[in-house]
N, C-alpha and C positions, 0 to 999 in steps of 0.2 A: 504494500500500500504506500503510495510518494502521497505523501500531502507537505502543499507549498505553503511558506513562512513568510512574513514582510522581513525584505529585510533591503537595504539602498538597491539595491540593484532589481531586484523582483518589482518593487515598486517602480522604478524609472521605466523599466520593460512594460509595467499594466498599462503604464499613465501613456505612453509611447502607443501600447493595443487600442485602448479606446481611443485614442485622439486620432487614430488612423481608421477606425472602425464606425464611429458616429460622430455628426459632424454636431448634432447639437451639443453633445460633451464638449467636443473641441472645441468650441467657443466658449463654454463656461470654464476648461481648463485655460486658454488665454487669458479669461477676464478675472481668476482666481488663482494662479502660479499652481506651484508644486503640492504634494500632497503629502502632509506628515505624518498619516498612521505609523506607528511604530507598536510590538508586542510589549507588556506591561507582565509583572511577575506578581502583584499582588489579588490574588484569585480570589482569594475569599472577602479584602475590600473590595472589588471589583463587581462580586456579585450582588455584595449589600449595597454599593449605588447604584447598580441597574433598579434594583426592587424599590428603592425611595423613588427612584427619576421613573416609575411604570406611569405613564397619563399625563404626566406633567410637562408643562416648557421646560427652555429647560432653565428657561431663567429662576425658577420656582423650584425645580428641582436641583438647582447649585445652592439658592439659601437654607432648603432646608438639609440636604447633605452636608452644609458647612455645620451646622447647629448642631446636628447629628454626632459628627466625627468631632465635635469642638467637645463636646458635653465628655464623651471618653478618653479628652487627650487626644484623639487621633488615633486611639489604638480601640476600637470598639471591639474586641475579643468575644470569642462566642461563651465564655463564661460570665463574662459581663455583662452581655444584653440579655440571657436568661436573668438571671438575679434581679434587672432594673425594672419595676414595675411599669404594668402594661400602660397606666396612665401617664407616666411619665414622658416614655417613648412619643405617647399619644400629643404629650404637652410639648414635645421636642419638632412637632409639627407631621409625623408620620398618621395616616386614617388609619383607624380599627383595624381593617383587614392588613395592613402592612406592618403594624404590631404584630402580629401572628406570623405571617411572613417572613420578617428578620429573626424570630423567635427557632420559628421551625427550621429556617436555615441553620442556625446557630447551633439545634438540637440535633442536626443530622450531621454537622462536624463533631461535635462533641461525640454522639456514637457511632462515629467511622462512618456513616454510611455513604458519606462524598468524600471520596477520592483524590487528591489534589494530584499527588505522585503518578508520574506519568502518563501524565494529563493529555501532554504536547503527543504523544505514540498512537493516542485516539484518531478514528475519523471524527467528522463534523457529526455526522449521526449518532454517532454512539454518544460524543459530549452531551447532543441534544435530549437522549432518550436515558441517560442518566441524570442529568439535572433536573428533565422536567419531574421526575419522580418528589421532586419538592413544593410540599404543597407555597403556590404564590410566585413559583419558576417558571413561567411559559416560555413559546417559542422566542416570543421578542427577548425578551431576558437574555434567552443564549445565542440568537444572532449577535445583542449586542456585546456581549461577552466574549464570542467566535471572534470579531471584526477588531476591538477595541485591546482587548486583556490578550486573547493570543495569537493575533496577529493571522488568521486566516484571510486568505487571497481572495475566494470563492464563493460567499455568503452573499446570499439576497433577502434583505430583511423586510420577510412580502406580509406581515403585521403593520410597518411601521409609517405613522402617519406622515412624517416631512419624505419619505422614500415617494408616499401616493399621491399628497398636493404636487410633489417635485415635475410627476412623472406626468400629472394631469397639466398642471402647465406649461412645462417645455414638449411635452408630443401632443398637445391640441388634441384631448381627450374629454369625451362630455361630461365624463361624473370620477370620480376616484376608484383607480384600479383594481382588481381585488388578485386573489396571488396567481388565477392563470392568467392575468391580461399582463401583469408585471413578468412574469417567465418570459411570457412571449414577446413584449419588448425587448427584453436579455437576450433572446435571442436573433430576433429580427438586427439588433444594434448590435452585434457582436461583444458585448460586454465579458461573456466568458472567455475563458478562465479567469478576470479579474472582477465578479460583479462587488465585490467589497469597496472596491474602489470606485466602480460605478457610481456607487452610493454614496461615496462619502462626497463628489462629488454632484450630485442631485442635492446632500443636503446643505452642499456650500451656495447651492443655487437660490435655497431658501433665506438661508442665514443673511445673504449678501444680496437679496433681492435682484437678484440673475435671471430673466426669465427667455429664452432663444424662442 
């Protein structure tokens, strides 16, 4: 099994694929430079801000991830957020259900049942179908986790709503994509092998109010 890694040169090749492959990337890659995904080691913070950032901008979800990670020092440890009362957490600005969520995550490291250890050896499916096994973990979660923390090439995160404004605005589409109409973009525009990047520039198109 080869699964591909970001890494300077894989990335300058994707960014290189698509700008050769769709011309509407290509003009949002001119009007936005280079692309900085790089993989991140800290897995288990990584997961605990995807699950604060589920639904949220992300302007909303950087304040209260800041609050979050400030309240523990920066080290919110899965023994620590068991023991902190649910109100707390709830007063720290996380909803009910993501009380739970951090909780249960926290509960499923503490009794082994996630894995970190050769993590990277996994396909993208297997990461997928072992994490959602956490109650509060869906798919968005581990595409953003796939793209962000471990640096996969390949990810199309066909959940994600700045991925479906992106795609309905710049491909003059009537309503927002659902995840066969976005594949079939990926494909039609050549995006594979690198739809990660695809993406991340679709959401730089958002961010930067880019629209081709």
């Amino acid at each position: 099994m080869s699964i591909s890694i970001m890494n300077s040169i894989e990335i300058e090749n994707g960014v290189s694929h698509i700008y050769n492959n769709d011309k509407r990337l290509a003009t949002i890659i001119d009007a936005t430079g280079g692309c900085d995904l790089k993989p991140k080691k800290d897995y288990y913070y990584a997961l605990l801000r995807s699950i604060i950032g589920q639904q949220l901008s992300t302007v909303v979800a950087d304040v209260i991830q800041e609050r979050f990670f400030g309240y523990f020092n920066d080290k919110p440890l899965p023994e620590k957020i068991i023991f902190t009362s649910d109100k707390k957490l709830r007063d720290l600005g996380l909803s009910w259900a993501k009380v739970k969520y951090v909780k249960a995550l926290s509960r499923n490291i503490i009794d082994k049942e996630i894995h970190f250890r050769g993590l990277n050896r996994l396909s993208d499916d297997e990461i997928i179908a072992e994490f959602t096994k956490v109650k509060g973990i869906g798919m968005w979660t581990v595409h953003m986790f796939l793209i962000f923390t471990l640096g996969r090439l390949n990810v199309l995160p066909v959940n994600d709503l700045g991925i479906k404004k992106a795609a309905k605005l710049n491909y003059k589409l009537r309503k927002l994509p659902g995840e066969k109409r976005l594949k079939r973009l990926s494909k039609q525009n050549g995006w594979e092998p690198y739809n990660s990047i695809a993406s991340w520039y679709l959401w730089k198109s958002i961010d930067m109010k880019i629209i081709v």
